[in-house]
LUMRO-319679 format. One line per 8 residues: number of its first residue (from 0); for each residue x, y, z of C-alpha. Coordinates in steps of 0.02 Angstrom, whole numbers. Layout:
<gutors>
NUM> X:Y:Z ~ ...
</gutors>
This chain:
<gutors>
0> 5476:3058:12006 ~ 5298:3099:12001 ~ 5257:3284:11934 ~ 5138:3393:12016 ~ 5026:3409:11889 ~ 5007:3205:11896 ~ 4965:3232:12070 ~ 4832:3379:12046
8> 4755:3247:11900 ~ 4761:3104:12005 ~ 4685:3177:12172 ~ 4523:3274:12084 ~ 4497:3103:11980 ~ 4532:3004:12115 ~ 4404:3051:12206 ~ 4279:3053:12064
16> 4357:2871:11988 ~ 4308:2821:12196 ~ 4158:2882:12190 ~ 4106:2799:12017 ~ 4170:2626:12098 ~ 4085:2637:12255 ~ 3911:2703:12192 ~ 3823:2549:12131
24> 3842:2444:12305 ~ 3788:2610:12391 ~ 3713:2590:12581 ~ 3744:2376:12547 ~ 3825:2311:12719 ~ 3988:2247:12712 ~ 3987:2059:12641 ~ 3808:2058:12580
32> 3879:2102:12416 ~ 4030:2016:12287 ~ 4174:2091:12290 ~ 4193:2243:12188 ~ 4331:2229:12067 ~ 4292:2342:11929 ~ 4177:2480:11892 ~ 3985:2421:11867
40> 3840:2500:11820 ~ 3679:2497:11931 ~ 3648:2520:12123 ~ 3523:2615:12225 ~ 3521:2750:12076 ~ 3534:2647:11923 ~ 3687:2743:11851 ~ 3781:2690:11718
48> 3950:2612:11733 ~ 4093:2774:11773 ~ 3919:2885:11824 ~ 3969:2956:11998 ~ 3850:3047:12131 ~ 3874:3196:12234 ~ 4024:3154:12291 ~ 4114:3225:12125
56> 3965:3340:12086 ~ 3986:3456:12245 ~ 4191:3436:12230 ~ 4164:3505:12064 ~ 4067:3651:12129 ~ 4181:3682:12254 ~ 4328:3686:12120 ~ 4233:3781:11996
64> 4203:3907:12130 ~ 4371:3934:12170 ~ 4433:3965:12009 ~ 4313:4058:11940 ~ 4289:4168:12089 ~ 4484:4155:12130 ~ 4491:4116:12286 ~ 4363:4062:12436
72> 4185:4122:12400 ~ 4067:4036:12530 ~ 3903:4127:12443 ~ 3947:4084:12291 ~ 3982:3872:12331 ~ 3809:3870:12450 ~ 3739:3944:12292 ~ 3791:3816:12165
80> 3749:3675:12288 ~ 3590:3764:12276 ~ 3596:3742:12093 ~ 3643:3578:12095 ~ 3518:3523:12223 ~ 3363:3599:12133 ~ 3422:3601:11931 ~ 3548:3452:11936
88> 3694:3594:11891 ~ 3854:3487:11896 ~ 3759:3313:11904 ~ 3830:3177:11776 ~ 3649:3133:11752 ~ 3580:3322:11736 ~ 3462:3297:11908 ~ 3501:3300:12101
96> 3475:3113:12136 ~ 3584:3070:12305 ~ 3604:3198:12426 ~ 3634:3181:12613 ~ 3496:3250:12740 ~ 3639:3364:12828 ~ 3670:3436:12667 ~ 3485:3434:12613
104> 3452:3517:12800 ~ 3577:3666:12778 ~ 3513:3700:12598 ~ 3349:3721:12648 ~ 3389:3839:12790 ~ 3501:3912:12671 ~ 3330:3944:12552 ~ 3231:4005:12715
112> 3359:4123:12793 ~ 3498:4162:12666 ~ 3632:4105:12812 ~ 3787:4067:12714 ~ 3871:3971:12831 ~ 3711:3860:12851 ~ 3776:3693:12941 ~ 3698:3682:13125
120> 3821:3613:13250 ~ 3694:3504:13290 ~ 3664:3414:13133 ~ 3739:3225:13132 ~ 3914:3241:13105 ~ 3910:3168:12929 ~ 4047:3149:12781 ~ 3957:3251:12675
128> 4086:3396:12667 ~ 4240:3280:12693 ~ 4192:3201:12523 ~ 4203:3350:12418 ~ 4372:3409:12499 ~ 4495:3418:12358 ~ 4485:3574:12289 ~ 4533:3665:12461
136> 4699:3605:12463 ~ 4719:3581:12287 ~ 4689:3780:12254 ~ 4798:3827:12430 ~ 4944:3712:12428 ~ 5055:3856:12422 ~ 5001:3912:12604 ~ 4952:3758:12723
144> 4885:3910:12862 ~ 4754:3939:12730 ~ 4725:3761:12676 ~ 4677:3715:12836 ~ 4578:3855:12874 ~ 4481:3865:12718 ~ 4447:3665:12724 ~ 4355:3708:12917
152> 4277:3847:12825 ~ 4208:3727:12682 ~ 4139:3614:12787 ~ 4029:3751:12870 ~ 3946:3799:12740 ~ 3827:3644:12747 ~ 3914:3559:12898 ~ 3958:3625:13052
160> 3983:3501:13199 ~ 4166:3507:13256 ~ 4211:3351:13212 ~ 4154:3383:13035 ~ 4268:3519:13028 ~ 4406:3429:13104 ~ 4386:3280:12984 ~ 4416:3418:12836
168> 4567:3488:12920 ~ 4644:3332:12956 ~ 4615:3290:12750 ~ 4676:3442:12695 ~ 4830:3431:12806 ~ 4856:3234:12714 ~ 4799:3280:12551 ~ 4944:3443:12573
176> 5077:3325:12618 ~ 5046:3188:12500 ~ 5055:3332:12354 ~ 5228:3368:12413 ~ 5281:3189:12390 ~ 5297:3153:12568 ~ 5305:2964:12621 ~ 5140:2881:12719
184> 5230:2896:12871 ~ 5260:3099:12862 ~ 5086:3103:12784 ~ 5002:3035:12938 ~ 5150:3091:13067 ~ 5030:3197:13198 ~ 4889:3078:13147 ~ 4758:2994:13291
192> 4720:2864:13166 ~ 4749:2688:13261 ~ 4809:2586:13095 ~ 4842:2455:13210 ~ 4644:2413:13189 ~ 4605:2279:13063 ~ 4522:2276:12926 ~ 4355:2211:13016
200> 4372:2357:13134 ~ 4367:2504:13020 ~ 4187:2562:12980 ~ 4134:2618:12820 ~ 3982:2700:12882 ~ 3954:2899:12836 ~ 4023:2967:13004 ~ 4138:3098:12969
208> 4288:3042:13078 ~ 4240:2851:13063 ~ 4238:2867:12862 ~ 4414:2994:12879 ~ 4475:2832:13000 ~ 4422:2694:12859 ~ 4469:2767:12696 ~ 4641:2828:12777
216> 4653:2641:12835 ~ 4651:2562:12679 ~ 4764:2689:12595 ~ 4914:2654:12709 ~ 4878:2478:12715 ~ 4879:2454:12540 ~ 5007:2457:12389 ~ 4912:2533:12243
224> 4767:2653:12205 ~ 4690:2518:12156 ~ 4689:2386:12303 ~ 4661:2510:12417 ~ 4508:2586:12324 ~ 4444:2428:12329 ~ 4473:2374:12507 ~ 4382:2565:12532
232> 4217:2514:12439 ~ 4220:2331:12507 ~ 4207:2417:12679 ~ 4008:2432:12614 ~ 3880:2545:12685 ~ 3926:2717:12610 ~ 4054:2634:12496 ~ 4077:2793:12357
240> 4107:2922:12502 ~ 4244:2802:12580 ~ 4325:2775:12406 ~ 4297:2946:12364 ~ 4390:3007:12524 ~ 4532:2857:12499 ~ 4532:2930:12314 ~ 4609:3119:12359
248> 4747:3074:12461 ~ 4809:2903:12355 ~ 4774:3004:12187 ~ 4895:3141:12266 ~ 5004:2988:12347 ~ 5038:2893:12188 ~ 4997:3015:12040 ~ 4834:3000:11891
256> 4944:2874:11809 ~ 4914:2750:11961 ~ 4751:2736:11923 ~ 4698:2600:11830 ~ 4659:2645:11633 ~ 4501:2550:11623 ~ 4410:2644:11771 ~ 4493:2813:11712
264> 4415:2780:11523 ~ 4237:2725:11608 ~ 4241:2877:11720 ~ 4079:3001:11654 ~ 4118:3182:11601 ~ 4330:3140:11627 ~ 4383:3287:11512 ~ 4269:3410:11626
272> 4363:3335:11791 ~ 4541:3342:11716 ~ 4499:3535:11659 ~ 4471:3595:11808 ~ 4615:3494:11892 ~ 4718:3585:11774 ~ 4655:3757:11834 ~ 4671:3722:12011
280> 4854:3668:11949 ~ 4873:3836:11856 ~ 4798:3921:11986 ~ 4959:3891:12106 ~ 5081:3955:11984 ~ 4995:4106:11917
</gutors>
């Protein structure tokens, strides 16, 4: 029996333990690169082995948001993506050093016009608020209505085309279910995800529903955190978003304690993670 608490751990690290796995074979195409096995240093950004990128750093906004404003605070997340963007605030390497152009795009209007929810509907419909997910239905799991409304909400804030938003409703709703200990099958049970694809015809490319499609893939066709996390980042092109999505719902699937120990001790900043894991954890039973 996996306790909820494991599951809290294992869905916020998850996605940063993803996200450190991913990031050094960053924007490589799939098979131009060895397999990735274990957590490496290096990559487009030169980070150190277990250094993630803004995958983790905006999920940790997000998270610290919501506790510390208890509850949903759009102003307050656009402004610490604001922080992060400009003074590296939440960065495991103290600067803003990968950060998508729909993001980038909504900040800046968010600078010029003070527009909270500053995603344009016609901005690319990228993964950039699917990968920072977690702490919407980590902080909500006692009310799904809100979990799914707040994740739409989220994903406004910098991204705003529908199927953005409908790639974060559709993860909350998994990420909900797989917290209650439901099986793959109830997890995905409304699903339009065609797991009858193989392997060659998932994309890892940083579409919202195409990355949603891939990193979902190679969580119910795997066993383990950690052959699925790596079937996610061997998908190449925007490998740490793909792991990092794969990494919220099989953390919440299979618990912290699936995750392999080495990448867990590698992982940068790991007590700061678990924290505030524990405080979206606390937060449901206050």
């Amino acid at each position: 029996m996996i306790e909820l608490k494991d599951r809290f751990l294992g869905c916020l690290l998850g996605l940063a333990v993803g996200d450190a796995l991913g990031a050094p074979v960053e924007f490589k195409e799939r098979g131009s690169f060895p397999p990735v096995e274990e957590m490496q240093a290096g990559g487009p950004f030169n980070l150190k082995k277990g250094q993630w990128t803004d995958d983790t750093s905006l999920a940790l906004c997000l998270g610290t948001s919501l506790i510390e404003k208890k509850g949903f605070d759009p102003y307050d997340q656009v402004e610490r993506y604001v922080k992060w963007f400009r003074e590296g605030y939440m960065s495991c390497t103290g600067n803003c050093f990968d950060i998508g152009n729909t993001t980038k795009a909504a900040l800046l209007r968010y600078e010029e016009n003070k527009d909270i929810y500053a995603g344009a509907e016609t901005d690319p419909a990228t993964n950039g608020s699917l990968m920072r997910l977690a702490p919407i239905p980590l902080f909500y799991l006692n009310n799904l209505e809100d979990t799914i409304k707040y994740a739409g909400l989220s994903s406004k804030v910098t991204h705003a085309p529908l199927n953005c938003i409908k790639a974060c409703e559709d993860l909350a709703r998994f990420i909900h279910r797989a917290l209650l200990g439901k099986s793959k099958e109830e997890i995905f049970a409304d699903s339009t995800i065609d797991f009858k694809k193989s392997y060659e015809e998932v994309s890892g490319k940083g579409d919202a529903l195409l990355c949603l499609e891939g990193a979902m893939w190679c969580f119910y066709h795997s066993a383990s955190f950690a052959e699925g996390a790596k079937m996610a980042v061997n998908l190449g092109d925007d490998t740490d978003t793909t792991a990092a999505v794969f990494g919220q719902v099989a953390g919440a699937f299979y618990g912290v304690n699936s995750i392999p120990a080495p990448w867990l001790n590698d992982l940068w900043d790991k007590p700061m993670i678990e924290n505030l894991a524990l405080d979206l954890f606390n937060s449901n039973t206050l």
